[in-house]
C-alpha positions as CSV (number, residue, x, y, z in Angstrom):
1,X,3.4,-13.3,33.8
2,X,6.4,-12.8,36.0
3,X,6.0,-12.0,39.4
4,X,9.2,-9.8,39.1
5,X,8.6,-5.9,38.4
6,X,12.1,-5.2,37.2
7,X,12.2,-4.5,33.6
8,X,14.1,-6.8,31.5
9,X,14.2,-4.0,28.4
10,X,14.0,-0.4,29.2
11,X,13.0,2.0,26.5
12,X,14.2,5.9,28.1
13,X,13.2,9.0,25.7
14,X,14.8,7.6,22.6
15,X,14.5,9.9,19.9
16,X,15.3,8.5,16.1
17,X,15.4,11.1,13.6
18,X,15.2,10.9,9.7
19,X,15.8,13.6,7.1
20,X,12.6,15.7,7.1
21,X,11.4,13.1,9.7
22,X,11.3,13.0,13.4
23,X,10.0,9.2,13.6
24,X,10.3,8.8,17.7
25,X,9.8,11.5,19.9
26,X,11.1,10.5,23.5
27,X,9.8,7.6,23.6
28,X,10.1,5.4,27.0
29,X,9.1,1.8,27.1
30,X,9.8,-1.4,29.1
31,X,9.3,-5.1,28.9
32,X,9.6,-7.6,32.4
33,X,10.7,-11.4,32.3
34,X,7.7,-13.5,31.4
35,X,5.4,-11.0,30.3
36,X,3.8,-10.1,26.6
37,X,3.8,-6.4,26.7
38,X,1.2,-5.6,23.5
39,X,2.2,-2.4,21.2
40,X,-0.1,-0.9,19.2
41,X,-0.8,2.5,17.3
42,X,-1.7,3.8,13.2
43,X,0.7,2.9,10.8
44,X,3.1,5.6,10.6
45,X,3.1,5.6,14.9
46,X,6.7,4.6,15.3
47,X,6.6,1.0,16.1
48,X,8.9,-0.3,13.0
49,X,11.0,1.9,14.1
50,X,10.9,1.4,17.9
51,X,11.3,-2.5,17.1
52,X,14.7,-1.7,14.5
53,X,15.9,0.6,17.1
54,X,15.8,-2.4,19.7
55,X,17.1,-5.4,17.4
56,X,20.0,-2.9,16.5
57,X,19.0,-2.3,13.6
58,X,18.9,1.3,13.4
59,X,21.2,3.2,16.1
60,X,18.8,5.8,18.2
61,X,19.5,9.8,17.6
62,X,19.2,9.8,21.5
63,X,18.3,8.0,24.5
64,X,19.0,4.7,26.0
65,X,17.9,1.2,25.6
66,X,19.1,-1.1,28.3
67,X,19.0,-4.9,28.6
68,X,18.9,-6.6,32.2
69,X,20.2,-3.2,33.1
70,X,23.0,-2.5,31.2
71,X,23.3,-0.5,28.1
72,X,22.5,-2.3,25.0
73,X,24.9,-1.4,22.0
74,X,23.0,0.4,19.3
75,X,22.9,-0.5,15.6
76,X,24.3,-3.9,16.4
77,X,21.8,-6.6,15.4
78,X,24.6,-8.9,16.2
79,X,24.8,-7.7,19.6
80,X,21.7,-7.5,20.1
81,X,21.0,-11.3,18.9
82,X,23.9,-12.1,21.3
83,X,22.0,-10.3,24.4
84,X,19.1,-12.6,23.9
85,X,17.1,-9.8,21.3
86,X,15.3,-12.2,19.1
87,X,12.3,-10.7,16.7
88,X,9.6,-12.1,13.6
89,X,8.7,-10.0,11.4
90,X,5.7,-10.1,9.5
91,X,6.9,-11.5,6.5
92,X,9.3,-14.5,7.6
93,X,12.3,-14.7,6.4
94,X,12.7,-18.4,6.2
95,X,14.0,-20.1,3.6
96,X,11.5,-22.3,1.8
97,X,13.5,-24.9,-0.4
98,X,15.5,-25.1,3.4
99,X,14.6,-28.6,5.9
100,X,13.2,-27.2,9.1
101,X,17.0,-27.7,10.5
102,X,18.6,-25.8,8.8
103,X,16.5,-22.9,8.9
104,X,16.8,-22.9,12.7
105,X,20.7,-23.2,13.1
106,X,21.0,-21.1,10.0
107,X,24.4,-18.7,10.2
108,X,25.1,-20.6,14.0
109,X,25.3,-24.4,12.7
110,X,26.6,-26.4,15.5
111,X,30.2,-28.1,14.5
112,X,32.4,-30.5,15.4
113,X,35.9,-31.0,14.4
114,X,35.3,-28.2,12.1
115,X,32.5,-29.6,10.0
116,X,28.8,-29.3,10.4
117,X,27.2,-31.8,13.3
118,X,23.7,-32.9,11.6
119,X,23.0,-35.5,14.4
120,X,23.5,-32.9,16.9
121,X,21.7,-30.4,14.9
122,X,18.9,-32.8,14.2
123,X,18.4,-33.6,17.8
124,X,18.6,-29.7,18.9
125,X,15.7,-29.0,16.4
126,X,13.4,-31.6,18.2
127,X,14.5,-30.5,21.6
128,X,13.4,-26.7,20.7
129,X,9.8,-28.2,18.9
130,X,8.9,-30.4,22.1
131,X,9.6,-27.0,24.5
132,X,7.2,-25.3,22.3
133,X,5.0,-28.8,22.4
134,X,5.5,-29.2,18.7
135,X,7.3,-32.7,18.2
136,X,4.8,-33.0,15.1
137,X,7.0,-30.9,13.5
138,X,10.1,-32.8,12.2
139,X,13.9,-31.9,11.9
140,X,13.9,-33.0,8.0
141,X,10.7,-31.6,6.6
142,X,11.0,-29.0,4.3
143,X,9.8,-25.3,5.3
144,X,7.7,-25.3,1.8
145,X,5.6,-28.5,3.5
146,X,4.3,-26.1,6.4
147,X,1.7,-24.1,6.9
148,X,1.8,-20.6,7.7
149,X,1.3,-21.3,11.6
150,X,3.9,-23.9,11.6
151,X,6.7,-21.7,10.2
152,X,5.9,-19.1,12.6
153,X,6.8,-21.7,15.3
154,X,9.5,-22.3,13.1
155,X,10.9,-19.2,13.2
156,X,10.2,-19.1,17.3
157,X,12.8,-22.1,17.7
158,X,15.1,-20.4,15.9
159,X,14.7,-17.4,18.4
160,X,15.2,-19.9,21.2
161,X,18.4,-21.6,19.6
162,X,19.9,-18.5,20.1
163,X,18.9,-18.0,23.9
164,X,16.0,-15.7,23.7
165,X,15.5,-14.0,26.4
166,X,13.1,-10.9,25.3
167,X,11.0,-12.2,21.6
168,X,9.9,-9.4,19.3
169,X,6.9,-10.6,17.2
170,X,5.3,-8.1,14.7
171,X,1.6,-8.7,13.5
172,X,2.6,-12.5,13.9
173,X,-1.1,-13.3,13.6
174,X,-1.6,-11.4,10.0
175,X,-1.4,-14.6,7.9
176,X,-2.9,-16.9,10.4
177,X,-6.4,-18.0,10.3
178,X,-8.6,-18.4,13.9
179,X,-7.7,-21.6,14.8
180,X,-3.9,-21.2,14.0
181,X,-4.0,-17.8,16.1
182,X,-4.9,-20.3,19.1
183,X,-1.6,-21.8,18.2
184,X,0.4,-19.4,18.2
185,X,-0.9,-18.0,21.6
186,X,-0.3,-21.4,23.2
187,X,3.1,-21.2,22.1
188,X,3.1,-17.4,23.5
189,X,2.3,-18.9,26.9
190,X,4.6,-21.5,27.1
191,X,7.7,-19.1,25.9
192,X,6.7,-16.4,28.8
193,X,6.2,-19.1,31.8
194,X,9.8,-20.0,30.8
195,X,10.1,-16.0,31.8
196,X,10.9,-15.0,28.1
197,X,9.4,-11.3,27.7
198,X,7.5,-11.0,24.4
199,X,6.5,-7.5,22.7
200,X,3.8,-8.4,20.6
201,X,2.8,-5.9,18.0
202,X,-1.0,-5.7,16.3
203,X,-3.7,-4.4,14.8
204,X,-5.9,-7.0,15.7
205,X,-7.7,-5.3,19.3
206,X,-9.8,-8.6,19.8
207,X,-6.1,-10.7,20.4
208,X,-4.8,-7.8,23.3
209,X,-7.2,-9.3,26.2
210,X,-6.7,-13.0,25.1
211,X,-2.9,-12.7,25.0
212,X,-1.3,-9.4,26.5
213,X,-0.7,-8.4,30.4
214,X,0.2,-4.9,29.3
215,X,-0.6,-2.3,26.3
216,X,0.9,0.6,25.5
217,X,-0.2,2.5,22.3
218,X,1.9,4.7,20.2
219,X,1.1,7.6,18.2
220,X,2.8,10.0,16.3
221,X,6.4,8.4,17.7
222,X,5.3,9.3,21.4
223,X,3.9,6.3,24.1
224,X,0.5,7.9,24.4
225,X,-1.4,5.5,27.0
226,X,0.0,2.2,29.2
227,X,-1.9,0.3,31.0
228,X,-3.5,-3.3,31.5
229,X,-6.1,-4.8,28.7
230,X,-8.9,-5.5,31.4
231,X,-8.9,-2.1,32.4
232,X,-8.9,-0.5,28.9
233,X,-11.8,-0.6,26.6
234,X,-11.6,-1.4,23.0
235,X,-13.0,2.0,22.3
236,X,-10.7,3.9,24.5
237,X,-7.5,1.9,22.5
238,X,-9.2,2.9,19.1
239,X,-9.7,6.7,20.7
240,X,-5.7,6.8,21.6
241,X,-4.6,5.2,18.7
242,X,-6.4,7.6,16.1
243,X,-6.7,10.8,18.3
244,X,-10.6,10.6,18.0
245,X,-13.7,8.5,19.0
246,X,-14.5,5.9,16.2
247,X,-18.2,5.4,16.9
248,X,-18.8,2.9,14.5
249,X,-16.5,0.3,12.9
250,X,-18.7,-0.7,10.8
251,X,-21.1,0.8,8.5
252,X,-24.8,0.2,8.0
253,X,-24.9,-2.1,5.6
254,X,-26.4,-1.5,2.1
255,X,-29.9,-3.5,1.5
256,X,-29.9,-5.7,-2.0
257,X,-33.0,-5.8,-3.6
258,X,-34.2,-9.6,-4.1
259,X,-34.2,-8.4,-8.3
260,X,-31.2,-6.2,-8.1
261,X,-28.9,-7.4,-11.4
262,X,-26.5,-10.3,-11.5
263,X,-23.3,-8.4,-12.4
264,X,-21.1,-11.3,-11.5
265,X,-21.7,-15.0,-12.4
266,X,-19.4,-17.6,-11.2
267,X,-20.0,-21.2,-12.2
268,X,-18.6,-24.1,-12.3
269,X,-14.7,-23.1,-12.2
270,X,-11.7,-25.7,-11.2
271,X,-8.4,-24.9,-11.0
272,X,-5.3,-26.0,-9.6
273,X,-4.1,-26.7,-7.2
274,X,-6.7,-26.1,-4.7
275,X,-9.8,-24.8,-6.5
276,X,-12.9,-27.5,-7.0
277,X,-16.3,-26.4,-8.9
278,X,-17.0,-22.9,-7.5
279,X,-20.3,-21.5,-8.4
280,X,-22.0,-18.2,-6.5
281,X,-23.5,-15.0,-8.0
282,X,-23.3,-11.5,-6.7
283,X,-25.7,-9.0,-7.8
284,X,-25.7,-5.2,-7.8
285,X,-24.7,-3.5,-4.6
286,X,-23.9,-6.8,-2.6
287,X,-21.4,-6.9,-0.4
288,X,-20.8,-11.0,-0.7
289,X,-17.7,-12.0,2.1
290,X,-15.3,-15.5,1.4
291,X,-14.1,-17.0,4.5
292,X,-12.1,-20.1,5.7
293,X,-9.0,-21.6,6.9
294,X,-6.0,-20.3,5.2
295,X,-5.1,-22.4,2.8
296,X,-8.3,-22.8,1.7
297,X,-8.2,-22.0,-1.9
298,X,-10.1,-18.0,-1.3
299,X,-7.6,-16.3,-3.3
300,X,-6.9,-18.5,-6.2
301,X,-10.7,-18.1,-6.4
302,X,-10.2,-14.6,-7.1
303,X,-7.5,-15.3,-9.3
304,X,-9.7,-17.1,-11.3
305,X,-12.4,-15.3,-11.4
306,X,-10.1,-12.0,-12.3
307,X,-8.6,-14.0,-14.8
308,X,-4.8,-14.0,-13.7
309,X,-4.7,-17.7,-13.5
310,X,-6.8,-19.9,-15.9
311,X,-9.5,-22.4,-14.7
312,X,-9.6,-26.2,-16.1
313,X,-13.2,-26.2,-15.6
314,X,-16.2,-23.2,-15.8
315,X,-16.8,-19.7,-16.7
316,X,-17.5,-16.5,-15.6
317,X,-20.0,-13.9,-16.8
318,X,-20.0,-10.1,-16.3
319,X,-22.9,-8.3,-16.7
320,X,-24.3,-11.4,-18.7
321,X,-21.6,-11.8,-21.0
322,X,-18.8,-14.6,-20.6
323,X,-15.4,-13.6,-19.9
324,X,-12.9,-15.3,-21.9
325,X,-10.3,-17.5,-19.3
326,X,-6.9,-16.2,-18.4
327,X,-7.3,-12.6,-19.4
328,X,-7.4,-9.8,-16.8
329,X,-7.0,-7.2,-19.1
330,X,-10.5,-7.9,-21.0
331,X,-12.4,-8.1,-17.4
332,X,-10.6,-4.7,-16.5
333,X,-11.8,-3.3,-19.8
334,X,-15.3,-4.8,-18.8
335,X,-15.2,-3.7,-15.6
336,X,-13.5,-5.9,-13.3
337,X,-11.2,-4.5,-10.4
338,X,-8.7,-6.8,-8.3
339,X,-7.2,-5.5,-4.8
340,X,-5.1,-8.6,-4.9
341,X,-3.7,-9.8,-0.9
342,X,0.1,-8.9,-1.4
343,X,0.1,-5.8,-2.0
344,X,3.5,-4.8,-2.4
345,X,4.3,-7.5,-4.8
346,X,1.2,-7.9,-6.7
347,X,-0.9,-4.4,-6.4
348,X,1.9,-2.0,-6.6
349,X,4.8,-0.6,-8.4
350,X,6.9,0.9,-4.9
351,X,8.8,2.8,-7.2
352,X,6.2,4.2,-8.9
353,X,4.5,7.7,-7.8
354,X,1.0,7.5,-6.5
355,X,-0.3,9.0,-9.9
356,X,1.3,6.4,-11.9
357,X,0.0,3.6,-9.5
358,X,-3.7,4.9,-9.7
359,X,-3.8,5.5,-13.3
360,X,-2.7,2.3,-14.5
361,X,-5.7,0.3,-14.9
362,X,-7.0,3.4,-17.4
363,X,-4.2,5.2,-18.9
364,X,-6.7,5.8,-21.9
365,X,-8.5,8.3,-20.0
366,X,-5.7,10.7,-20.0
367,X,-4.3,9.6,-23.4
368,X,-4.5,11.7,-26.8
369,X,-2.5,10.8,-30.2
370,X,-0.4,9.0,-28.1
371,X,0.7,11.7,-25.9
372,X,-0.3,11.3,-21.8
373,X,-1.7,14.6,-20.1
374,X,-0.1,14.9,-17.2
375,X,-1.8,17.6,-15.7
376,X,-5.1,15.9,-15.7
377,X,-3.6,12.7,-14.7
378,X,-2.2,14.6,-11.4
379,X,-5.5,16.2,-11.1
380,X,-7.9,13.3,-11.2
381,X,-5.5,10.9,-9.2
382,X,-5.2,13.8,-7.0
383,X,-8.9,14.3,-6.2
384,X,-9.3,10.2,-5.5
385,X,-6.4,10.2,-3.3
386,X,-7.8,13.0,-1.1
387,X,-11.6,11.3,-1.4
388,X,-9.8,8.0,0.6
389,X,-8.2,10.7,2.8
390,X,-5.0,9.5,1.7
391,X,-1.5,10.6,3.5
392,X,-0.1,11.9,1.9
393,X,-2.2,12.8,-0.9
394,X,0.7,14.8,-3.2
395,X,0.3,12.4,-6.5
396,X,4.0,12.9,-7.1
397,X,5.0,11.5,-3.9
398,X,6.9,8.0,-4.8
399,X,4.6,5.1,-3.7
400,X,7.1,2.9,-1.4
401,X,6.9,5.8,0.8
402,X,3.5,5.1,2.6
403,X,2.3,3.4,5.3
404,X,1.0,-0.1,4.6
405,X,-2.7,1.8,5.4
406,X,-2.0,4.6,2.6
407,X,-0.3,1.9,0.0
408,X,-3.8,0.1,0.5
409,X,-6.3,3.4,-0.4
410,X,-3.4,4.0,-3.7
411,X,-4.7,0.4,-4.9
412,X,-8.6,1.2,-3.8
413,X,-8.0,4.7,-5.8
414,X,-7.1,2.9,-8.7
415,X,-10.5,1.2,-9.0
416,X,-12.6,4.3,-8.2
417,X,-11.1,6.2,-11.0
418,X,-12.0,2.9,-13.2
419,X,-15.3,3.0,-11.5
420,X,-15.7,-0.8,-11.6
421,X,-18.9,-2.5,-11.7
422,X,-17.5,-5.3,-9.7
423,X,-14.6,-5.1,-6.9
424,X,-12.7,-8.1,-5.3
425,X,-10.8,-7.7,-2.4
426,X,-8.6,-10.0,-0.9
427,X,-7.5,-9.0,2.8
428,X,-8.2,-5.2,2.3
429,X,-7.5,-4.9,5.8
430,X,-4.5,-6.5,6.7
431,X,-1.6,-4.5,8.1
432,X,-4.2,-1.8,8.5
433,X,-4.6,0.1,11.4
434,X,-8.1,0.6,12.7
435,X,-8.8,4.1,11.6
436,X,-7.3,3.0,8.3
437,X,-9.7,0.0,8.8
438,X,-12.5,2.6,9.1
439,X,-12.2,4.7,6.5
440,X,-11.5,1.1,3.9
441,X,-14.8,-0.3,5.3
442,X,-17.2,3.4,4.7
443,X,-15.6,3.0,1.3
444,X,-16.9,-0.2,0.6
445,X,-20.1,0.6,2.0
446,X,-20.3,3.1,-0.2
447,X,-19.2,1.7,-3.4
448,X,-22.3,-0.6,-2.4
449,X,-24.5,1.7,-2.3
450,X,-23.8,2.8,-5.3
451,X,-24.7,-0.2,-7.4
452,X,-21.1,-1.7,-7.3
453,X,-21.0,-5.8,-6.2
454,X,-18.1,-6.3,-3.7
455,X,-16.7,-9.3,-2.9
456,X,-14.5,-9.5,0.1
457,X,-12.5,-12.5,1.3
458,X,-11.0,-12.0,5.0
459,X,-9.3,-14.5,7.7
460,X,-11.3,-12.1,9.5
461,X,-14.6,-13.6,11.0
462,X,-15.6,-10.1,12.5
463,X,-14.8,-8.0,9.5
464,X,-17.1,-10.2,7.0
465,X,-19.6,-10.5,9.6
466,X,-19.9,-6.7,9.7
467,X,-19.3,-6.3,6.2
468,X,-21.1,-8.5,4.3
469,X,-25.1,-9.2,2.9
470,X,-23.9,-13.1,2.8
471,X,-20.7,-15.3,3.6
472,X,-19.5,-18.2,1.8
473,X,-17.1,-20.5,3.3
474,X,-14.6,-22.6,1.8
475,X,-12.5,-25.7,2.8
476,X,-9.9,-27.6,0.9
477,X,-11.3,-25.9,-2.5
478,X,-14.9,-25.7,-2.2
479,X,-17.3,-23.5,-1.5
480,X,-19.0,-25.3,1.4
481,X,-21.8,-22.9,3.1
482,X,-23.5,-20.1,3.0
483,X,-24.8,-17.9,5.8
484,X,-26.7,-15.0,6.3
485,X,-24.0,-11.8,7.3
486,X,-26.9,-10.4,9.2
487,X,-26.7,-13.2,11.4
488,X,-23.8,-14.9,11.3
489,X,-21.6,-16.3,14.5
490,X,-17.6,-16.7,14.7
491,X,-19.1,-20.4,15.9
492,X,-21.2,-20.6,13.3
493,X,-18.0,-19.8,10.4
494,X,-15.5,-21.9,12.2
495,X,-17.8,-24.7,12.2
496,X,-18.1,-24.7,8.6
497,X,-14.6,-24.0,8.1
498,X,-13.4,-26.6,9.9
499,X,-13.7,-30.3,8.5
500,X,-14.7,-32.5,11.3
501,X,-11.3,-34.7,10.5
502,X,-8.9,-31.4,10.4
503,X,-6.8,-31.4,13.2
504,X,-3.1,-31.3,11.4
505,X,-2.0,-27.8,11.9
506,X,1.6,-28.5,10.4
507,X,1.3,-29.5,7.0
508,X,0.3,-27.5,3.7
509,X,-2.6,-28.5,2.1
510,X,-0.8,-30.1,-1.0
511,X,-3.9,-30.7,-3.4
């Protein structure tokens, strides 16, 4: 970091109000040159908003933000760009069928006589990827062609063709696996000893130490606790960001008897364009976790085996009885339940209300002569809202307007009203807060004790480590180990995960 103390951002009691909804609450903040300030708090804290209400994208109710001192303009993103405001969100907005380019000089091309410079624009692009010490990625390759870590540094040059001087990044590491997470906080590094100031927003406690100089935690749109990552425990984050001690992350887990039933039975199944002969079994009340790189081929697996993509090669059984390829709706009616990893795109309807969205998957149950009873449909969506603690839990209220936590439980509500025998999950946790995180992995642990087989895939090593009886680990399409959850290492994963020849970060896996 820095050695200068004066702030390059200051945040001074902003307030932003909504109708019905005071989202910040005098809220002060401040970032110096050169330092990665970390921001964390529950989903529903204020850090969206704190981050919109920087970039310029929403305008304050009151309060000041200044820049090097001076007043920054509010709900002015170009202003705010032109200050030296740069900021990633989660979900990039790059532009896949778009050369690598043209996605950093997008909307500020460089020109000369009036039409667009390539050479120059060609020769910018390399000069930003060497600063970051990425010259393996090229001016003329395609965005589609590179992997999740390389669009994130991507998306940092473009920040830096624009004179970054403070770098927003939100949950940057949500889509990256271990090794790419490395990556990206070599990058970090490099950015702040060129005295760039960098608020780094995540859920992810185990990165604060390992990348941030400061952490301030947010909760309920008020700064709640400051201070250096040495000095503050992981427990005493997770007690300021949820208001309570968290004793336990992880539940006990569940013990699977040697003869317990095979409910599911995977074998044999291809498909393209990544998965190669996948066999495993999962019996009653396991808890069985996926891991690897991303890119691996985890969720087509569970694609497959869910039937929402059909597999060139194998089968798989439920409860002893083959599942015919390509058909979700029969392993639903069987007993199937998929929490797919997108969320929003895949699991949800935004638009929906939260009854609609957990009744889906068994609208029969509250169907008679044709006629849907809505009552009961309130009532029992109601009751499994409230069981995952849901907020809110009013079944009427319209879907989009969760937290990414609460849109998570609406989709894990849907299954328990199913009452699956068998539940995949893909990322259950990500963009989840920790006392979200909590109350998703009792739930699980739960659902194993009762009988159901759960099968988890996570970038997380920790999460299936605490989670799970046994972990599989897949590279480049196959299922390549298996370990013991009990006793299972982050080493231990990454070593299987990782092929001994692996070392290009930059390109998608294509096969």
């Amino acid at each position: 970091m820095s050695e200068s103390t004066a702030p390059l951002l200051e945040v001074r009691g902003i307030t932003k109000q909504y109708p019905g909804v005071m989202a910040l609450k005098g809220m002060d903040f401040d970032v110096r040159a050169g330092e990665v300030h970390c921001l964390l708090g529950p989903n529903g804290a204020g850090k969206s908003t704190l981050i919109k209400c920087i970039s310029g994208v929403h305008a304050p109710t009151e309060g000041e933000i200044l820049i090097e001192g001076k007043p920054l303009p509010v709900g002015e993103p170009s202003q705010s760009m032109a200050l030296g405001i740069g900021t990633i969100y989660q979900e990039l907005d790059l532009v896949e069928d778009l050369r690598v380019a043209e996605s950093i000089f997008l909307g500020h091309e460089p020109r000369r006589l009036g039409l667009l410079d390539r050479a120059k624009m060609r020769a910018d692009t390399t000069a930003l990827l060497e600063r970051l010490e990425h010259g393996d990625i090229k001016p003329d390759m395609f965005v589609r062609q590179l992997r999740p870590a390389a669009q994130q540094i991507v998306s940092i040059a473009r920040a830096l063709s624009r004179n970054v001087k403070l770098l927003i990044m939100d949950e940057p590491s949500a889509i990256l696996d271990d090794g790419e997470v490395e990556i990206l906080f070599g990058v970090v590094r490099k950015l702040t000893a060129d005295g760039v100031g960098v608020i780094y927003i995540s859920h992810r406690l185990d990165e604060i130490p390992r990348i941030g100089d400061r952490v301030t935690v947010l909760s309920d749109g008020r700064t709640v606790a400051t201070g250096l990552p040495a000095d503050t425990p992981r427990a005493q984050l997770v007690e300021k960001m949820v208001g309570r001690k968290v004793d336990q992350l992880f539940p006990d887990r569940a013990k699977v008897a040697p003869d317990a039933d095979v409910v599911l039975d995977v074998r044999g199944v291809s498909g393209l364009p990544r998965v190669k002969e996948c066999s495993f079994q999962v019996r009653a009340g396991e808890v069985l976790g996926i891991g690897g790189l991303v890119g691996a081929g985890r969720s087509e697996l569970l694609r497959l085996v869910y039937g929402l993509d059909k597999p060139n090669t194998g089968e798989v059984h439920l409860d002893g009885k083959k599942l015919p390829a390509g058909n979700p709706a029969v392993a639903i009616e069987r007993g199937m339940g998929l929490a797919p990893e997108d969320r929003k795109s895949q699991g949800l309807l935004l638009q929906w209300s939260l009854a609609k969205n957990v009744s889906v998957a068994d609208m029969s149950r509250f169907t008679t002569a044709g006629f849907i009873n809505l009552r009961e449909e309130r009532k029992q969506t109601g009751e499994k809202l409230r069981e995952l603690n849901t907020v809110p839990d009013n079944p009427n209220r319209i879907t989009r307007e969760l937290s990414g936590g609460n849109q998570q439980k609406v989709v894990l509500a849907r299954w328990l009203l199913r009452e699956c025998r068998v539940l995949l999950l893909d990322e259950p946790t990500r963009g989840v807060d920790v006392g979200a995180k909590a109350e998703i992995y009792r739930l699980i642990a739960e659902l194993s004790a009762a009988g159901i087989a759960v099968v988890v895939v996570s970038s997380e090593m920790e999460e299936l480590m605490g989670l799970s009886s046994r972990i599989l680990i897949m590279r480049e399409g196959e299922l390549v180990a298996e370990v013991d959850g009990s006793t299972a290492t982050e080493v231990e994963l990454l070593s299987h995960a990782v092929a001994p020849t692996d070392t290009n970060v930059v390109l998608e896996e294509t096969r």
